[in-house]
C-alpha positions as CSV (number, residue, x, y, z in Angstrom):
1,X,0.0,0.0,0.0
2,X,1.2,3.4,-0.3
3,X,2.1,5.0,3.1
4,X,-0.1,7.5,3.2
5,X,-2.9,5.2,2.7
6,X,-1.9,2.8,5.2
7,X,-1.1,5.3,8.2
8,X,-4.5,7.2,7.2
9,X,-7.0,3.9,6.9
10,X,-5.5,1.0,7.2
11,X,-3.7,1.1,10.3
12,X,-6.0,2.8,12.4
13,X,-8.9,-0.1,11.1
14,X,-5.7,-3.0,12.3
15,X,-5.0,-0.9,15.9
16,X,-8.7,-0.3,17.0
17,X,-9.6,-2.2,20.2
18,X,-12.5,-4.0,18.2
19,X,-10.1,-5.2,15.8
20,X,-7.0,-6.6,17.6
21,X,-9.6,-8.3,20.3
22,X,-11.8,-10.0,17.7
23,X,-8.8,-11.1,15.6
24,X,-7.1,-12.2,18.6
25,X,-10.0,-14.0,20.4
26,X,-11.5,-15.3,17.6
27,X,-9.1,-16.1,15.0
28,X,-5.7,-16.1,16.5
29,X,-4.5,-12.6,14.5
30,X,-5.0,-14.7,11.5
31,X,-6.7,-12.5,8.8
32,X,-8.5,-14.6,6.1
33,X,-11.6,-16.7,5.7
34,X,-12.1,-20.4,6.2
35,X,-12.4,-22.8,3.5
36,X,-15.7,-25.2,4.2
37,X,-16.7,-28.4,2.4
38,X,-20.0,-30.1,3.3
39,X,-20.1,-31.5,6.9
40,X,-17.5,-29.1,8.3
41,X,-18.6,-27.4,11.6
42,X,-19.1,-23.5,10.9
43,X,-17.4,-22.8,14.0
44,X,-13.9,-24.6,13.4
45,X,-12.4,-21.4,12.2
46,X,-8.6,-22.2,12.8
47,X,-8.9,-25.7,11.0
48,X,-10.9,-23.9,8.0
49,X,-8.4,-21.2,7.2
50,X,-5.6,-23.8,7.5
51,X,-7.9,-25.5,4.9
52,X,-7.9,-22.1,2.9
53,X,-3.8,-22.0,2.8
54,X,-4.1,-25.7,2.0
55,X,-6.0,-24.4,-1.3
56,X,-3.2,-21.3,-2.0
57,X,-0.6,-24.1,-1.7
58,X,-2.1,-26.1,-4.4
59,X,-3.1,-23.5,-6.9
60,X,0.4,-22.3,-6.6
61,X,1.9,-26.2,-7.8
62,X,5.4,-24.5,-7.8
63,X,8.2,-27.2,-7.8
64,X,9.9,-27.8,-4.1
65,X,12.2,-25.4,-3.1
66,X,10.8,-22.5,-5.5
67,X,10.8,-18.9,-4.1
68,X,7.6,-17.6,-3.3
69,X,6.2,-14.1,-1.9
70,X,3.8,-13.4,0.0
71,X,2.3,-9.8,-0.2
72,X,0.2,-9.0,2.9
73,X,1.7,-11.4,5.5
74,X,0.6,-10.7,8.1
75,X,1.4,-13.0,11.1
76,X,2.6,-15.4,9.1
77,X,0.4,-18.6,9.0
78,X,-0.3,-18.6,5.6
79,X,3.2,-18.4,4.6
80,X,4.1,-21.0,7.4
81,X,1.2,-23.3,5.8
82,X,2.5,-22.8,2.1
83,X,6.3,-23.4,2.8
84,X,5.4,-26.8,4.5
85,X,2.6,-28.2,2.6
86,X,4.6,-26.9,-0.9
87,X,7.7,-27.6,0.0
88,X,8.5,-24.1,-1.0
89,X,10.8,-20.7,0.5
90,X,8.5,-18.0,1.6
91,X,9.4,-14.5,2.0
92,X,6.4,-12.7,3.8
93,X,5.8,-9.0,3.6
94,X,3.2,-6.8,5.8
95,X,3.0,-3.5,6.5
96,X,2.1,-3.8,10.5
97,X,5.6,-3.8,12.2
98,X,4.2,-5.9,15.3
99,X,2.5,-8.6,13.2
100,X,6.2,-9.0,11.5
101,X,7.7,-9.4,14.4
102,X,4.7,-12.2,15.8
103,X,5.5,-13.6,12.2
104,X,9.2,-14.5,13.1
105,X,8.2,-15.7,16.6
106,X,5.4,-17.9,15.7
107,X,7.8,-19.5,12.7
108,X,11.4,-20.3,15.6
109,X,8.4,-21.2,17.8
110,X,6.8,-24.2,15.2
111,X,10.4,-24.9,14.6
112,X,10.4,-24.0,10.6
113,X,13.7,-24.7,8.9
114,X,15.7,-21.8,8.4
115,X,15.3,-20.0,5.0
116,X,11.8,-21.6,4.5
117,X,10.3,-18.8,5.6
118,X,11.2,-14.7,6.6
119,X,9.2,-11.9,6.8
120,X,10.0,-8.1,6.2
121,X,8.4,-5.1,6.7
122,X,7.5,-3.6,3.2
123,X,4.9,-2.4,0.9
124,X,4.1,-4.3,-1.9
125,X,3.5,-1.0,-4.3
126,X,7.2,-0.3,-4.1
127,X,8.7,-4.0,-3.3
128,X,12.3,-4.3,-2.0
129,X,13.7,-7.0,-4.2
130,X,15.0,-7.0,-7.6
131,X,13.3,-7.8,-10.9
132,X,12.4,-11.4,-11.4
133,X,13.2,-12.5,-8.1
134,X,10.5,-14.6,-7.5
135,X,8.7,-18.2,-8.9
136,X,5.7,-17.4,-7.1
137,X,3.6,-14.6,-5.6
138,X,0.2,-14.5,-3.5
139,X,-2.1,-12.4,-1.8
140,X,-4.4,-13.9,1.1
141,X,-7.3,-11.3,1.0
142,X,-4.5,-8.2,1.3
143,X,-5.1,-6.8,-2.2
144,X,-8.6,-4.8,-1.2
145,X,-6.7,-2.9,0.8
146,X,-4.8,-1.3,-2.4
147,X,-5.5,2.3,-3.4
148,X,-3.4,1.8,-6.7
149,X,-4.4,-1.6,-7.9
150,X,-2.7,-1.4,-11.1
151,X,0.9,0.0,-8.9
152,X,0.8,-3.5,-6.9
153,X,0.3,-5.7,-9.8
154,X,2.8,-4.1,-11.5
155,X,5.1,-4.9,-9.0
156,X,4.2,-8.2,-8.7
157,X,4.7,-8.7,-12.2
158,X,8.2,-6.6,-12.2
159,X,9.5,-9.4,-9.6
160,X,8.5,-12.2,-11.0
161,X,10.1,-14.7,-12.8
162,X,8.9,-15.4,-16.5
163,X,7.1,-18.4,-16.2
164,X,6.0,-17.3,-12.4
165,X,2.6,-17.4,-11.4
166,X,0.1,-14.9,-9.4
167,X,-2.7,-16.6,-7.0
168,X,-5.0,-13.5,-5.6
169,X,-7.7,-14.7,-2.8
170,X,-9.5,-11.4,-3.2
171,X,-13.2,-10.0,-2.8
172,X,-14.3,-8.9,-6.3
173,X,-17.8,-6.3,-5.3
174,X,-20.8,-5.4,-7.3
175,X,-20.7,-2.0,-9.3
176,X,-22.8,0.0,-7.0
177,X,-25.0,1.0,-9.9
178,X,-26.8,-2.6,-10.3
179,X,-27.3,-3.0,-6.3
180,X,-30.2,-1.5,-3.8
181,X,-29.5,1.7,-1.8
182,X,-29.6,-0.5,1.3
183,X,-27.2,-2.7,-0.3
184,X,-24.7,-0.1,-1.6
185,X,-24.7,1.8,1.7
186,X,-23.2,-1.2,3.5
187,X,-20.8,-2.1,1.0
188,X,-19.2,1.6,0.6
189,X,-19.5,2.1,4.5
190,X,-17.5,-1.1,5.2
191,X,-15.1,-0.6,2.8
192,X,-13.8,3.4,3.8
193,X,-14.0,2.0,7.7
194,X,-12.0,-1.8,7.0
195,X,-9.6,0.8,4.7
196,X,-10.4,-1.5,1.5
197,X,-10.9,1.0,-1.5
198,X,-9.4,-2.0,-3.9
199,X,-12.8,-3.8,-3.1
200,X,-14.9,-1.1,-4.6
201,X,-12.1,-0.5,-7.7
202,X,-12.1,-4.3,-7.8
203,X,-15.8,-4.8,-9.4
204,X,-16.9,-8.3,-11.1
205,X,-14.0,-9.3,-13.7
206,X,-12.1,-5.9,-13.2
207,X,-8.8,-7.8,-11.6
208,X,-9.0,-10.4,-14.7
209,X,-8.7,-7.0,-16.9
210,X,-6.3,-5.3,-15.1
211,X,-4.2,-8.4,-14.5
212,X,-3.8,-8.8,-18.9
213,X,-3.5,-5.0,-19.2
214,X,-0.5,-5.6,-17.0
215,X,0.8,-8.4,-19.1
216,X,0.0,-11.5,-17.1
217,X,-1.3,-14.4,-18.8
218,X,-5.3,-15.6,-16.9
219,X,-5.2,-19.0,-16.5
220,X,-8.6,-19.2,-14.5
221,X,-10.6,-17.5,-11.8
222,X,-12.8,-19.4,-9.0
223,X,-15.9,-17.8,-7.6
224,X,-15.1,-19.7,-3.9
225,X,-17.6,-17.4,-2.6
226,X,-19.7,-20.5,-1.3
227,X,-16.5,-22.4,0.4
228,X,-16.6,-19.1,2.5
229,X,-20.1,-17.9,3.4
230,X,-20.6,-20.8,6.4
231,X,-17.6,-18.7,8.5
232,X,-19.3,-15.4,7.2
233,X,-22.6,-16.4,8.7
234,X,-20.9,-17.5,11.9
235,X,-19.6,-14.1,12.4
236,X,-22.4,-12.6,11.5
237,X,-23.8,-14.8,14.4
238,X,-21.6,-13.4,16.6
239,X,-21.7,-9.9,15.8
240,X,-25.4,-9.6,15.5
241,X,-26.1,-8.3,19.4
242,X,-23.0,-5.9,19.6
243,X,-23.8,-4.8,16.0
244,X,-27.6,-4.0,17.5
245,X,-26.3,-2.2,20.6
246,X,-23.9,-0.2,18.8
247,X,-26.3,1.3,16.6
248,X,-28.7,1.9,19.1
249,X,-26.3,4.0,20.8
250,X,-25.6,5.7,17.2
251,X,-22.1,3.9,17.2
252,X,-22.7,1.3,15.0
253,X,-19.4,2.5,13.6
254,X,-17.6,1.6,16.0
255,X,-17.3,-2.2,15.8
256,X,-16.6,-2.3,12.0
257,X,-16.0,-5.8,12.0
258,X,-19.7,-7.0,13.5
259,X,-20.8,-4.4,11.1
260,X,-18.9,-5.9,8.4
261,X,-19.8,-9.7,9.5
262,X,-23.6,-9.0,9.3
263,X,-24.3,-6.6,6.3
264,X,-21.8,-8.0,4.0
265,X,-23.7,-11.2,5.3
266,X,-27.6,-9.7,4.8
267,X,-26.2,-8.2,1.5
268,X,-24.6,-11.2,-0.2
269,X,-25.1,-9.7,-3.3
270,X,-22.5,-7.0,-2.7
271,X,-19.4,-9.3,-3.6
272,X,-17.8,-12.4,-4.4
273,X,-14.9,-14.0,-3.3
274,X,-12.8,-14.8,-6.2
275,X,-9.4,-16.9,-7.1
276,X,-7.7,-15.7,-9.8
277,X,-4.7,-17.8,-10.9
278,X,-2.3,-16.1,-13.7
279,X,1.2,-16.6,-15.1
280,X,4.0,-13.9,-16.3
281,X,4.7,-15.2,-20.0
């Protein structure tokens, strides 16, 4: 992201008290959805997102040892889930110093071999590494919060290597002329307070568009949005009384995420969640 952006909307959406306690209690400061088959158990959040890392692993099918970033790190566990299940060398990159620094922990903590994974602090608009650097790059669910869409995938392009492939687990939204007032209220509110102006740039096949115009080659794009909605609704679940109590006290502002859980939820027509896979000829 660019620095402006991030200090102005992104970090203060990462550092409010809702935010850290929600991701902390509820999804151990991991920051992506759950992947759900039939018969899994709404509530098994940390066994579904390692089930969603399980998935970037895969659509990545990069030979073992192949060197791999990850753009939007965050804490680490999708890079921690990629490097073992892939076999793979993952260099992780996040903007919010303390997750970085959780990142490292967590990976001398689960013993990871050394080189398989590292983390730096860095934004992917203006990456630190030299052209073609890379075999593989993904995002988990960072990209939305890109106020230059085109900028980051032009870096992701610049350090690849040709024959590399791009996997993007990203939210693709609904132009906001073909939904309901109700409907585009929600969306545009929960986007400017989550800081995610790439969701409303990033309307139904515009990613696919942007992703040629840059030069990448589309090899296929999943709509996954039902592999997600079960951990969607159990959220929603969960933040449907603070949600209530907030607006009633005319802060419904205020806990973003409930807000986010249960009108993104009511409004499911609002967005998709999308994985695009592409390769740099």
């Amino acid at each position: 992201m660019t620095h402006a952006h991030y200090r102005q909307h992104v970090l203060p959406y990462y550092r409010a008290f809702e935010s850290r306690f929600g991701y902390a209690a509820l999804l151990g400061r991991t920051r992506h959805f759950g992947w759900y088959e039939p018969g899994d158990s709404p509530w098994g959040f940390p066994a579904a997102m390692r089930r969603m890392e399980v998935v970037a692993a895969r659509k990545l099918a990069l030979p073992p040892g192949s060197s791999v970033l990850d753009a939007g790190c965050g804490v680490g566990d999708t890079a921690r889930t990629v490097a073992r299940v892939g076999g793979v060398c993952v260099t992780g990159i996040d903007g919010i110093e303390p997750d970085i620094a959780i990142a490292r922990q967590r990976s001398a903590r689960a013993g990871v071999p050394s080189g398989r994974t590292r983390f730096l602090l860095a934004d992917y608009h203006a990456l630190p590494f030299a052209d073609a650097s890379f075999d593989g790059v993904y995002t988990m669910e960072s990209f939305v919060h890109s106020p230059s869409p085109s900028q980051g995938l032009a870096e992701f392009f610049r350090v690849l290597r040709p024959g590399g492939k791009l996997v993007m687990f990203e939210y693709a939204s609904t132009p906001q002329d073909r939904l309901t007032p109700q409907a585009r209220s929600a969306l545009v509110r929960v986007c400017e307070l989550s800081g995610m102006p790439g969701m409303l740039t990033l309307t139904h096949g515009e990613l696919e568009r942007l992703l040629q115009q840059t030069g990448f080659a589309v090899a296929s794009v999943d709509d996954a949005t039902a592999k997600v909605l079960p951990m969607l609704w159990a959220l929603s679940v969960l933040g449907r009384l603070p949600y209530a109590l907030a607006r009633g006290l005319g802060r419904g502002d205020r806990v973003v995420n409930a807000m986010a859980a249960v009108e993104m939820y009511r409004h499911q027509d609002t967005w998709r969640y999308t994985i695009c896979t592409a390769t740099k000829p």
